[in-house]
C-alpha atoms as one frame of an Amber mdcrd trajectory, in Angstrom:
protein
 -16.251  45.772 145.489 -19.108  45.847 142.937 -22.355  44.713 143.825 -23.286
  42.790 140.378 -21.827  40.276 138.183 -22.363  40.320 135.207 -23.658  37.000
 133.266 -20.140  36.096 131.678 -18.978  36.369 135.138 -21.832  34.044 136.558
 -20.828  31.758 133.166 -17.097  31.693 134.080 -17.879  31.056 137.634 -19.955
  27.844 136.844 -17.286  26.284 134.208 -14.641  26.621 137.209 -16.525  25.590
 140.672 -17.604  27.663 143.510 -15.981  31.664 143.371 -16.653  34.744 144.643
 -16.248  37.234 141.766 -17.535  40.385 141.857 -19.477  40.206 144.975 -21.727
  37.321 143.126 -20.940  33.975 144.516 -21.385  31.434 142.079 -23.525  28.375
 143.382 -21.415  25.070 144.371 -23.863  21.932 144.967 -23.977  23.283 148.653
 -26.019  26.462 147.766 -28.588  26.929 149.769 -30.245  30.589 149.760 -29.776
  33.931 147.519 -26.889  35.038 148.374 -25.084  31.600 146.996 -26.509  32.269
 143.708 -26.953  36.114 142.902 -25.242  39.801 144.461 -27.817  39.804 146.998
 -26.830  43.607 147.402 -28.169  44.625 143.437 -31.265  46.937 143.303 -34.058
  44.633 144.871 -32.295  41.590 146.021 -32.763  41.819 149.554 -35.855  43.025
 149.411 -38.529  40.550 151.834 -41.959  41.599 151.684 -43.485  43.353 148.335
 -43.568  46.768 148.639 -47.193  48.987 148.281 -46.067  49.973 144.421 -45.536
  45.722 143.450 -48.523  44.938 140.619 -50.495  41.923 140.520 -50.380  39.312
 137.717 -53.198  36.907 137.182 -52.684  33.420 136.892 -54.743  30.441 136.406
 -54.157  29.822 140.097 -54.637  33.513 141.576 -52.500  36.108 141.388 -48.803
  37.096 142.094 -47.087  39.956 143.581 -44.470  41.910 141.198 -41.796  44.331
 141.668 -40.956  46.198 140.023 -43.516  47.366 137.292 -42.582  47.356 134.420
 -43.044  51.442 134.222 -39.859  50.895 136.675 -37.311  49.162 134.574 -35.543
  49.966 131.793 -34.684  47.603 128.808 -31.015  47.300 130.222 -32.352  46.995
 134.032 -30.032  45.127 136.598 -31.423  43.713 139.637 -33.870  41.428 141.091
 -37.593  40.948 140.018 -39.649  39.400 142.676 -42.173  37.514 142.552 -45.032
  36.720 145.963 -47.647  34.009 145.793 -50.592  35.871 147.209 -52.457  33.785
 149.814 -55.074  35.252 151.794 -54.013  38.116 153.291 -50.320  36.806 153.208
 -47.605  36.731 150.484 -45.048  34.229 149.948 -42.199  34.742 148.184 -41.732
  31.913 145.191 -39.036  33.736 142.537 -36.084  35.943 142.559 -35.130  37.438
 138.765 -31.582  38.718 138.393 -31.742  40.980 135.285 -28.295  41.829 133.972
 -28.587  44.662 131.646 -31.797  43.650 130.756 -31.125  39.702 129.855 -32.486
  37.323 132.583 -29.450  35.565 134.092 -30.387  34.117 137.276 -33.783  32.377
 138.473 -34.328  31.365 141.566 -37.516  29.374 143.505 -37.769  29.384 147.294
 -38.500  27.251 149.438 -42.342  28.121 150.103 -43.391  25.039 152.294 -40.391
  25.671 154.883 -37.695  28.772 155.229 -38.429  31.169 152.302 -34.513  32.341
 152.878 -33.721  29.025 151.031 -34.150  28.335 147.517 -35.552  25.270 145.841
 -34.004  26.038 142.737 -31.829  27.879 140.743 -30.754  28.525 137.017 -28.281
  30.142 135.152 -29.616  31.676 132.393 -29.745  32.013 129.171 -27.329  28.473
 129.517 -30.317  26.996 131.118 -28.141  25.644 133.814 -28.535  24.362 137.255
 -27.215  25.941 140.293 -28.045  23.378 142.463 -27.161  20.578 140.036 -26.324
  18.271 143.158 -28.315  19.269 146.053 -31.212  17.021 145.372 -33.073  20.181
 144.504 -36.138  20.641 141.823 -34.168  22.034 138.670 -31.736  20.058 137.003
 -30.127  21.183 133.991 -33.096  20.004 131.930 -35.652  21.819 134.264 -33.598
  24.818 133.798 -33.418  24.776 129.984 -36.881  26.117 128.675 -36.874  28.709
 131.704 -35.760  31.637 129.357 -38.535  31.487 127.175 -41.368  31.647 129.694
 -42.960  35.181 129.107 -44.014  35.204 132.824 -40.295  35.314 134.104 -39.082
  37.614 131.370 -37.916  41.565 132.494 -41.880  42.774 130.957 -44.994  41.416
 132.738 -48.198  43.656 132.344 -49.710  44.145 135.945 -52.280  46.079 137.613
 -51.857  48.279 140.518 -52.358  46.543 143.853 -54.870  48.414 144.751 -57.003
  45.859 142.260 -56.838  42.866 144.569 -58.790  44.479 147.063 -61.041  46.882
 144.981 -61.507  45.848 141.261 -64.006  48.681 140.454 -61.481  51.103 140.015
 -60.896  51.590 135.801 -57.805  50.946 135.916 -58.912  47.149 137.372 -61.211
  47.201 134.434 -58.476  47.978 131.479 -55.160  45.357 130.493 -52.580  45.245
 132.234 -49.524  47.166 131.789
């Protein structure tokens, strides 16, 4: 069994209920964690803790964890992005990206104040559709809709190394990002 669905297949999935195509489970209104809403077994999706090659990506609250770099993917990439919250010396996990062939198709939030294995919500994209439409969740269909066009959750973000969040004097702190 293939381990990716493709974003018709995610599409065709949603329009008739909860199925298992392609090793992608669509979401129903119980899904609860990745594997309800993307092929947890595509390149990156089960990843759990940012590897030493993730980049960091300033924000006006701190910085995030990203991987991969975008010297990593190619413009028709499929797999997860991931995305860490860095706190302290600790990273939490807030997004999971499914990229099919390039085109964002799933987003995914988890649950950062309780089990990070659970999401707190999930899109279909580019329909800008909920996953969790039901399951009192964050995103509803309107939360979902503008997702797409966020340039911080599309398949380029300029990072630095990691190295930069605990020695900045390197040049390669000192130049943009890439």
């Amino acid at each position: 069994m293939p381990s990716r669905c493709s974003s018709s297949l995610v599409k065709q999935a949603l329009r008739i209920g909860t199925l298992s195509l392609c090793g992608c489970v669509a979401a129903s209104a119980f899904a609860q964690s990745l594997s309800d809403v993307l092929p947890v077994k595509a390149m990156n999706c089960a990843l759990k803790d940012p590897p030493e090659q993730a980049g960091i990506a300033a924000t006006p609250g701190g910085f995030v964890l990203v991987y991969p770099r975008d010297a990593a993917l190619t413009d028709t990439f499929t797999g997860c992005k991931l995305m860490w919250i860095v706190d302290g010396t600790k990273s939490l996990r807030y997004a999971t990206l499914y990229f099919d062939g390039g085109k964002l198709a799933v987003a995914a939030a988890h649950d950062m104040r309780g089990d990070p294995n659970k999401l707190s919500a999930a899109c279909a994209l580019p329909a800008g559709k909920s996953l969790l439409p039901k399951s009192g969740q964050k995103a509803n269909d309107a939360g979902c809709a503008g997702f797409a066009e966020d340039p911080f959750y599309a398949l380029r973000l300029p990072t630095w190394p990691r190295t930069c969040l605990t020695d900045s004097s390197g040049a390669v702190c000192r130049e943009e990002p890439r």
